[in-house]
GUTOR-998585 format. One record per residue (C-alpha): residue in three letters; x, y, z. Coordinates in steps of 0.001 Angstrom, whole numbers, plus 500000, padded with zeros to 6 digits. Layout:
<atoms>
<atom code="ALA" east="X" north="Y" up="Z"/>
...
</atoms>
This chain:
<atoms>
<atom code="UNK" east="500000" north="500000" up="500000"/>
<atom code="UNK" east="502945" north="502501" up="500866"/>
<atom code="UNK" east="504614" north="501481" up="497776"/>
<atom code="UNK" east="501398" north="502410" up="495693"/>
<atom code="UNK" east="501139" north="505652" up="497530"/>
<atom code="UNK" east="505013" north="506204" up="496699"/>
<atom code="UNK" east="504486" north="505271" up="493238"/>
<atom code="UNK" east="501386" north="507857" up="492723"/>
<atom code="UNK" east="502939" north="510379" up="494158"/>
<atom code="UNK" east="505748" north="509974" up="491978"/>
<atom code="UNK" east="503539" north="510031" up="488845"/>
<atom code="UNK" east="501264" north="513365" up="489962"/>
<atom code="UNK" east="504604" north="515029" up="490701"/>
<atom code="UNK" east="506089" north="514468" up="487373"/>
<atom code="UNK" east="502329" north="514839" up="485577"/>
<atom code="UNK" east="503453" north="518577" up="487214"/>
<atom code="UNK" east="506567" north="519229" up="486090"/>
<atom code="UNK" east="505591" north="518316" up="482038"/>
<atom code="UNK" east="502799" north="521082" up="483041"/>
<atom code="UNK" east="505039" north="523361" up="484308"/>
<atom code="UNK" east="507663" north="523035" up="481379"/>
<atom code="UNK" east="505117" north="523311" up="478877"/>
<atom code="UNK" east="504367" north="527173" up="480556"/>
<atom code="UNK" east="505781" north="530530" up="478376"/>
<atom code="UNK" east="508397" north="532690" up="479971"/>
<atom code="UNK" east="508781" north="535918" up="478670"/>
<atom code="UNK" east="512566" north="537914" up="479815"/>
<atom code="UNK" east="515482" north="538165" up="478702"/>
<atom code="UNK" east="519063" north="538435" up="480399"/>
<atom code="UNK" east="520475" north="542081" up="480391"/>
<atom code="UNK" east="524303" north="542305" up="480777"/>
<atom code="UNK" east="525026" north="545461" up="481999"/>
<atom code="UNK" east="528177" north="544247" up="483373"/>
<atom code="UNK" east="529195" north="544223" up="479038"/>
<atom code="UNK" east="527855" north="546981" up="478588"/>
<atom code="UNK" east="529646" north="549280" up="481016"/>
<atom code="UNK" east="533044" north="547463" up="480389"/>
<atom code="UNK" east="532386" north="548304" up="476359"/>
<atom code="UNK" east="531131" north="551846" up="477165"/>
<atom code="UNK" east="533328" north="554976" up="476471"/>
<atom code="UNK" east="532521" north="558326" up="478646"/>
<atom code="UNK" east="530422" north="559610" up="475639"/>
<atom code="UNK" east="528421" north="556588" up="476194"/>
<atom code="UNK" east="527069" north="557439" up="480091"/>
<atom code="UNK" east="523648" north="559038" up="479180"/>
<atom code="UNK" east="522770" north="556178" up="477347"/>
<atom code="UNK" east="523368" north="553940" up="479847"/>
<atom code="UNK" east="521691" north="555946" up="482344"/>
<atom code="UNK" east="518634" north="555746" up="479963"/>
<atom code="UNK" east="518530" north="551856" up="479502"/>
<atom code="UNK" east="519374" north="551404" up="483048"/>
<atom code="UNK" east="517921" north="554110" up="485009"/>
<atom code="UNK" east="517707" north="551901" up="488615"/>
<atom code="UNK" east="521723" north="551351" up="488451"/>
<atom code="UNK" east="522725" north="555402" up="488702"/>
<atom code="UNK" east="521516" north="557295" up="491198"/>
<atom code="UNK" east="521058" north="561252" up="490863"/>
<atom code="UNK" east="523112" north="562046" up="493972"/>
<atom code="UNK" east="526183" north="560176" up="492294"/>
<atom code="UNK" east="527556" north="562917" up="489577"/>
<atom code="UNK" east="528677" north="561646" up="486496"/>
<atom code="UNK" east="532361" north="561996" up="486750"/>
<atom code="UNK" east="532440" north="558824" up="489576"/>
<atom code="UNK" east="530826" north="556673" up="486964"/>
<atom code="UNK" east="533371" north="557904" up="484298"/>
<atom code="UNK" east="536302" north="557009" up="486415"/>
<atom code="UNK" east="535059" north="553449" up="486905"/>
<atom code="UNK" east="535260" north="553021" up="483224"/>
<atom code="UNK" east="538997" north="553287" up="483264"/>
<atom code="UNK" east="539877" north="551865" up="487311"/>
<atom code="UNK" east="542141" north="549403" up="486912"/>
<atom code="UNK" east="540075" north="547340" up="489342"/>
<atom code="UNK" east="537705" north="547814" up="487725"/>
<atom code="UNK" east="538400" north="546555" up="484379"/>
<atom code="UNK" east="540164" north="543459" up="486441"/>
<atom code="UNK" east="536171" north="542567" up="487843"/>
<atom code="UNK" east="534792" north="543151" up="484388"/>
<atom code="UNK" east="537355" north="541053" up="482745"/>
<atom code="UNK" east="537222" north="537993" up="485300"/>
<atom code="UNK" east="533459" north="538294" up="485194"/>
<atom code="UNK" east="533195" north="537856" up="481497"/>
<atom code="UNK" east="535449" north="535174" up="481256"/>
<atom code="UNK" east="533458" north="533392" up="483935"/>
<atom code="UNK" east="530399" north="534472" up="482356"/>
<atom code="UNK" east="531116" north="534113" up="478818"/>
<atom code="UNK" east="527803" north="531686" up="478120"/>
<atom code="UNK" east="525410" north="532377" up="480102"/>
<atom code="UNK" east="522983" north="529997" up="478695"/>
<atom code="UNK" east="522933" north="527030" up="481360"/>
<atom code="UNK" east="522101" north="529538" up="483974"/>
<atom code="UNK" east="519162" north="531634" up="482020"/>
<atom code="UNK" east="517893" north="527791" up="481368"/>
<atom code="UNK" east="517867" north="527617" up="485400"/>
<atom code="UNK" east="515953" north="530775" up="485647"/>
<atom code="UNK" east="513735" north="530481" up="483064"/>
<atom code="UNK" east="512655" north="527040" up="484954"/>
<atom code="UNK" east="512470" north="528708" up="488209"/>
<atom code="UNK" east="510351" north="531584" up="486929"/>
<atom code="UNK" east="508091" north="529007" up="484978"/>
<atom code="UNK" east="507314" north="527233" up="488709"/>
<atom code="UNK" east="506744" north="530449" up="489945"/>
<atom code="UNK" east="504127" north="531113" up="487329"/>
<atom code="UNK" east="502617" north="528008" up="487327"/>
<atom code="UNK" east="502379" north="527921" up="491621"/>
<atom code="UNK" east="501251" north="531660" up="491716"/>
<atom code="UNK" east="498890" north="533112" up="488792"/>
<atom code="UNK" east="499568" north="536349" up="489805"/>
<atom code="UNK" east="503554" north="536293" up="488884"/>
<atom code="UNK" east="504727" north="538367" up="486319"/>
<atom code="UNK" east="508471" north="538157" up="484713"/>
<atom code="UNK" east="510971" north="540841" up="485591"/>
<atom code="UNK" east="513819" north="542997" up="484221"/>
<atom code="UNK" east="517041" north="540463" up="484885"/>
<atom code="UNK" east="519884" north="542673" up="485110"/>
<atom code="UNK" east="523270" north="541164" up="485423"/>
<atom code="UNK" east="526389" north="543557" up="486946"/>
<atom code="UNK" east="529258" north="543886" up="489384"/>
<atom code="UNK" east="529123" north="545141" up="492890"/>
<atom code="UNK" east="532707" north="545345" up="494048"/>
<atom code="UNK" east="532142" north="541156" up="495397"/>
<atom code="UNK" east="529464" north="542533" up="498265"/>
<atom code="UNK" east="528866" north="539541" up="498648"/>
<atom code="UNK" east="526158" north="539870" up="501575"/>
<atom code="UNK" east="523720" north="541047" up="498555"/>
<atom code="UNK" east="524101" north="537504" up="496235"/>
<atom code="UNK" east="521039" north="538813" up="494646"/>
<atom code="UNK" east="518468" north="541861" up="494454"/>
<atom code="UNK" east="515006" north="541182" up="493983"/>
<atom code="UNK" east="512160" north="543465" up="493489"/>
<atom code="UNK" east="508417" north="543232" up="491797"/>
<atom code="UNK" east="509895" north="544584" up="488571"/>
<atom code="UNK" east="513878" north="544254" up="488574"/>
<atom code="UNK" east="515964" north="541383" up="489754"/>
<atom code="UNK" east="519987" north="542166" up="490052"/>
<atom code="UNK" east="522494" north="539740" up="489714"/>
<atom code="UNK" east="526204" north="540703" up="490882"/>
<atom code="UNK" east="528077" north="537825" up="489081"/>
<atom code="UNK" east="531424" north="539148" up="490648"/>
<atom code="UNK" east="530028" north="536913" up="493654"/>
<atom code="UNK" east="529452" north="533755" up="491769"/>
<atom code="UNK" east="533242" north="533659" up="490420"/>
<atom code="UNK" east="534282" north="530281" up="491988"/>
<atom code="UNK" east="535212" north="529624" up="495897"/>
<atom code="UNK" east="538952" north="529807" up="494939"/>
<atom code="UNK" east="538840" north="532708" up="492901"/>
<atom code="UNK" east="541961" north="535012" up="493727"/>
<atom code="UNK" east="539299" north="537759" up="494641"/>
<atom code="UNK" east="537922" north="536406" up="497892"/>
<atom code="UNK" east="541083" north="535744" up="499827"/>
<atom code="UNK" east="540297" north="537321" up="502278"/>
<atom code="UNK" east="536278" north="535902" up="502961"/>
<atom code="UNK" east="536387" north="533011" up="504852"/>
<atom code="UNK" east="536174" north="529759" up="503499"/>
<atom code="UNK" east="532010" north="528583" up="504764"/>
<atom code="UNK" east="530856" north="531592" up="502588"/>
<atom code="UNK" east="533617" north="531104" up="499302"/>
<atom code="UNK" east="532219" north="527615" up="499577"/>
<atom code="UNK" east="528574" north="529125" up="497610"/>
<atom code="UNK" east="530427" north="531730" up="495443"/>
<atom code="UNK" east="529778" north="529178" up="492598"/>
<atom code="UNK" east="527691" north="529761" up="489284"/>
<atom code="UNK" east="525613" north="527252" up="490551"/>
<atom code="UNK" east="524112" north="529272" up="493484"/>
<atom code="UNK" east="522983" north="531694" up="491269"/>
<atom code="UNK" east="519321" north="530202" up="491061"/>
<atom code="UNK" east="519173" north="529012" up="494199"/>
<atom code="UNK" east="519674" north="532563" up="495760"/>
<atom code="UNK" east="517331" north="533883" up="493818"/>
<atom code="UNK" east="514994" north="530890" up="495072"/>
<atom code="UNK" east="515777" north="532052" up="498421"/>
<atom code="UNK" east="515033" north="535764" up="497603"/>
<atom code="UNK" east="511451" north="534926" up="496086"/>
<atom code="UNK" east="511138" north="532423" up="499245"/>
<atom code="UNK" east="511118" north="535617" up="501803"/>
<atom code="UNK" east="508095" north="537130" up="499806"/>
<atom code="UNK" east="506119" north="534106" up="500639"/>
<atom code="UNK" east="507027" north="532766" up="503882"/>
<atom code="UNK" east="504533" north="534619" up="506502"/>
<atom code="UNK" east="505422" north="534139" up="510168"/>
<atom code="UNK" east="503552" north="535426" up="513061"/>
<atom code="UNK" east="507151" north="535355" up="514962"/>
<atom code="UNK" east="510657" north="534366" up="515507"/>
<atom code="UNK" east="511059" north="533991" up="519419"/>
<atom code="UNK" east="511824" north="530686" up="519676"/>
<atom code="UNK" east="514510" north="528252" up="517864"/>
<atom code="UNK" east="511524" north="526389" up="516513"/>
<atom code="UNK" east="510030" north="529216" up="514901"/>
<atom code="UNK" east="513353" north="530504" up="513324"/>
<atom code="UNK" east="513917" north="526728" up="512252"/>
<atom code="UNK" east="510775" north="526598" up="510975"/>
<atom code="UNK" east="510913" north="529955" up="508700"/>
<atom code="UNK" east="514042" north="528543" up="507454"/>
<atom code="UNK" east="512696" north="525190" up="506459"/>
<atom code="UNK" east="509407" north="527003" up="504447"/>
<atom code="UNK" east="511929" north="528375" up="502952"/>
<atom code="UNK" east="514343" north="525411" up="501775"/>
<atom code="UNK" east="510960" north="523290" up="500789"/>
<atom code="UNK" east="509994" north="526659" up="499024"/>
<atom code="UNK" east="513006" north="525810" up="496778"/>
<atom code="UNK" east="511987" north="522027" up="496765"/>
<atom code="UNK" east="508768" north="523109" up="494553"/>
<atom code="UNK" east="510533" north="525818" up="492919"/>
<atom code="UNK" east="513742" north="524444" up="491494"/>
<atom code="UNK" east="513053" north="520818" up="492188"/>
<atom code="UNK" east="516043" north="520838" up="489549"/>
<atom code="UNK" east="518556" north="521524" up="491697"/>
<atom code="UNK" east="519866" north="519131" up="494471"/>
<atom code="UNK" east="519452" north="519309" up="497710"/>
<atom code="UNK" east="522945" north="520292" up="498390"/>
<atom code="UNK" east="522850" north="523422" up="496372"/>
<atom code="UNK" east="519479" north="524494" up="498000"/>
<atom code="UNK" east="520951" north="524840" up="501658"/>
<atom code="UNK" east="524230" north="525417" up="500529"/>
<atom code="UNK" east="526192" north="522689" up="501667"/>
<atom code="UNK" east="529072" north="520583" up="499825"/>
<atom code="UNK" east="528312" north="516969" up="499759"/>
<atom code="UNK" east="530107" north="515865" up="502684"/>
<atom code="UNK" east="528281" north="518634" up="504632"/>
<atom code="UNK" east="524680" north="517042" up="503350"/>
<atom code="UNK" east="526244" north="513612" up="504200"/>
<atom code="UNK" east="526539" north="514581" up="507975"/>
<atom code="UNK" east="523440" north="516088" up="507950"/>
<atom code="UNK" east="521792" north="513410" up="506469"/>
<atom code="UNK" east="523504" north="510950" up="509024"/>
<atom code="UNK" east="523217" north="512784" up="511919"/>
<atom code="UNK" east="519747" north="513824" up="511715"/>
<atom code="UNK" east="518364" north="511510" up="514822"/>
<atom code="UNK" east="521697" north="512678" up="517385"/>
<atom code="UNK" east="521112" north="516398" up="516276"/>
<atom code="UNK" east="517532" north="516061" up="516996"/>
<atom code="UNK" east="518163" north="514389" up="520375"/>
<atom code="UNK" east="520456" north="517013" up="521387"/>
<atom code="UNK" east="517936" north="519630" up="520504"/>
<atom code="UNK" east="515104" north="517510" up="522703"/>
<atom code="UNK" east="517540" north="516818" up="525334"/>
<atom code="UNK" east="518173" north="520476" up="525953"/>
<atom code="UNK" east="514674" north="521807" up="525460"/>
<atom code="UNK" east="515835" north="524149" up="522780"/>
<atom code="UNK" east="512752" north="523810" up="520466"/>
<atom code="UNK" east="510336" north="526106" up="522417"/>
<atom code="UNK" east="513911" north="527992" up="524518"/>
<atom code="UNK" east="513957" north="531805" up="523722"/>
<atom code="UNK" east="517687" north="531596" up="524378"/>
<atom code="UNK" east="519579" north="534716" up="522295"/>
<atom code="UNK" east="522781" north="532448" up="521713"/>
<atom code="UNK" east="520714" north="529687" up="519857"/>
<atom code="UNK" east="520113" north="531567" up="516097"/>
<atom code="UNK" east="523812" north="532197" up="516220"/>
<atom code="UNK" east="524598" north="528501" up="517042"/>
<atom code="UNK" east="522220" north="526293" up="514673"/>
<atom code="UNK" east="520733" north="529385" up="512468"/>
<atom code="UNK" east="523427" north="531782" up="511271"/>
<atom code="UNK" east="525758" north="531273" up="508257"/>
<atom code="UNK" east="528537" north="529722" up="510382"/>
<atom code="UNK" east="531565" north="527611" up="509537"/>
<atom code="UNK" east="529955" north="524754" up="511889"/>
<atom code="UNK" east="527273" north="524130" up="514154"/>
<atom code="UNK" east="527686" north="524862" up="518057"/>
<atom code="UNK" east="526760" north="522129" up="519949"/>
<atom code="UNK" east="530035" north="522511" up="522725"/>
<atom code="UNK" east="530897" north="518667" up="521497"/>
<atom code="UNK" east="533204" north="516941" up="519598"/>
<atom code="UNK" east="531471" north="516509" up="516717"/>
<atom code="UNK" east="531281" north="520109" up="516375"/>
<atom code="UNK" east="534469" north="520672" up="513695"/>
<atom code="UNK" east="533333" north="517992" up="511468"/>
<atom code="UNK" east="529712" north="519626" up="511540"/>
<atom code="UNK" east="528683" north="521978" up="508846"/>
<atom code="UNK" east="526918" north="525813" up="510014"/>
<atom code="UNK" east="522794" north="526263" up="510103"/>
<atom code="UNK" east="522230" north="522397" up="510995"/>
<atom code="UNK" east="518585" north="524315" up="512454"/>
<atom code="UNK" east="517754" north="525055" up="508930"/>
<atom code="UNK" east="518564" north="521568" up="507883"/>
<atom code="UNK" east="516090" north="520340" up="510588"/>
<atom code="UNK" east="513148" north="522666" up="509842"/>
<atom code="UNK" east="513474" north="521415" up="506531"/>
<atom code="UNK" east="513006" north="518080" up="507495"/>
<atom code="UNK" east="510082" north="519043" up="509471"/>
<atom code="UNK" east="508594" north="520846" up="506875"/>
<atom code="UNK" east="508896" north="517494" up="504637"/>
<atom code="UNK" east="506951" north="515522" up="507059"/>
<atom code="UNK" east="503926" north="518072" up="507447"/>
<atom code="UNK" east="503790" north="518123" up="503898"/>
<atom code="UNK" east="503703" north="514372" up="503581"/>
<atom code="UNK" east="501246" north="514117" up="506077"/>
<atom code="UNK" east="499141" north="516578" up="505136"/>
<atom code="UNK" east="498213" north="516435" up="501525"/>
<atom code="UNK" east="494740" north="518279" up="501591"/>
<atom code="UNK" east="497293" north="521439" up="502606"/>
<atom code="UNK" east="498685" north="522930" up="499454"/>
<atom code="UNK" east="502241" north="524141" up="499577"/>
<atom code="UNK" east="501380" north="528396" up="499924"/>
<atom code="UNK" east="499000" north="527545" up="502298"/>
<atom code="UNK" east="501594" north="526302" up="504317"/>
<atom code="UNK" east="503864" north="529253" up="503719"/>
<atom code="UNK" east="501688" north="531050" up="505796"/>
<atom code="UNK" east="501009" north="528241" up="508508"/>
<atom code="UNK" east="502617" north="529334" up="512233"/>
<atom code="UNK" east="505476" north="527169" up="513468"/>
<atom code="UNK" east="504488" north="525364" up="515976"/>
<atom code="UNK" east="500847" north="524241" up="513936"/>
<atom code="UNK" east="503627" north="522622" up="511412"/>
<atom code="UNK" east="505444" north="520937" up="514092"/>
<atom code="UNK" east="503017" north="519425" up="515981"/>
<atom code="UNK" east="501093" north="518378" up="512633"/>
<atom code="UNK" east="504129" north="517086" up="510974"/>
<atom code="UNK" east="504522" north="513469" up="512799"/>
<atom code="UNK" east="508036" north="514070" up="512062"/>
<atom code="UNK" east="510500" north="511581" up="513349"/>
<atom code="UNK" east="513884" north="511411" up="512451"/>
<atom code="UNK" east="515766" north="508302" up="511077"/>
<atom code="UNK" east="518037" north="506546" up="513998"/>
</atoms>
């Protein structure tokens, strides 16, 4: 009977996707980032015409001019385009993202997709608005690029090409996810996993490891220490604990998770996330009459308590 169930499942989903693949997308991918590096002075008040959002009026021309010919500069531009050279495989990955997002929310419309460089602020992967979305592509360069020397290693580790859908995911994921709060571990774990099985419907695509951002060893210790990280978190009544320190240890971008054991160095960062996720899962398995953006907008602890979940041991 559970195999039939499996099996059905399996068929509706990809019933779904031919749906969803079958939907028209209407954008195109504007390279700024070309454009300015091609652009001579004489060339500004176009650009400021096609591109309006990127120049703001209390920036006088002359700053914008001397960009043109930093030697930086030209360095980002250059690296960028020889990263970026074909863009195809990634505009495929959008165009699939923005045909879920279509098919899962009638009201969707395409934006402007803008790429650029930012000077590798890499805090702002991606900019998303009704209308616009940015992408910086001097933050997608490759985790060993000779540009991010200096970042440390758990945040190089997603300055891949392949992140570049996922963040925006992640972006369209915070218009969605509606929480009445964020006191407690649970609810911040919670908000997080909406958001990772956000991306599960939205670039089912994309494996798991790029959607939370680990590397495959990272998913591997997630995956086999999902029971002992959940005991831990039962053990110490952290679920419902309104304990400051606890976002920082099991939330935040981090180079590992804090649990004050051993296990701790070999443990990737944001192992809460990971666990909300999982959570998530299990309400949505065991609730099929609630559609996914009805749960978006579900409180935490409704999830929780509705989601059966228990971990593998």
């Amino acid at each position: 009977m559970v195999l039939l169930l499996i099996a059905f499942s399996c068929e509706k989903e990809n019933q779904i996707e031919q749906e969803i693949s079958k939907i028209e997308v209407d954008f195109m991918v504007e390279r700024f980032d070309r454009a300015f590096s091609e652009a001579k002075p004489e060339n500004l008040n176009q650009l400021k015409t096609t591109f309006p959002f990127l120049f703001s009026k209390h920036i006088p021309d002359s700053v914008f001019i001397a960009r043109m010919t930093d030697t930086l500069q030209n360095e980002l531009l250059d690296e960028v385009d020889k990263k970026f050279n074909n863009f195809s495989a990634i505009e495929d990955d959008i165009t699939r993202l923005f045909q879920h997002l279509k098919y899962y929310d009638k009201t969707f419309s395409e934006p402007r997709v803008v790429t650029l460089t930012n000077d590798v602020k890499y805090r702002d992967k991606v900019i998303v608005t009704d209308t616009i979305v940015l992408i910086p592509l001097d933050n997608y360069l490759g985790k060993d690029h000779k540009f991010y020397v200096n970042i440390p290693k758990y945040i190089t580790q997603n300055m891949e090409p392949s992140q570049v859908v996922s963040n925006l995911a992640s972006e369209y994921a915070k218009r969605y996810t509606f929480q009445s709060q964020k006191k407690t571990l649970l609810d911040d774990m919670i908000y997080f996993g909406k958001q990772l099985y956000f991306k599960d419907k939205m670039i089912p695509f994309v494996s798991d490891e790029v959607k939370i951002g680990y590397s495959k060893e990272q998913l591997d210790f997630a995956e086999a220490n999902e029971g002992q990280i959940w005991s831990n978190f039962i053990e110490n009544e952290y679920l419902y604990s309104t304990d400051s320190s606890l976002p920082g240890r099991f939330i935040a971008d981090a180079p590992f998770s804090k649990f004050y054991l051993q296990l701790d160095s070999e443990s990737p960062g944001r192992l809460g996330r990971y666990i909300g996720w999982q959570i998530v899962r299990a309400y949505m398995n065991n609730n099929n009459y609630v559609t996914f953006l009805e749960m978006m907008k579900k409180d935490a602890t409704e999830i929780f308590n509705k989601s059966n979940y228990k971990p593998p041991k």
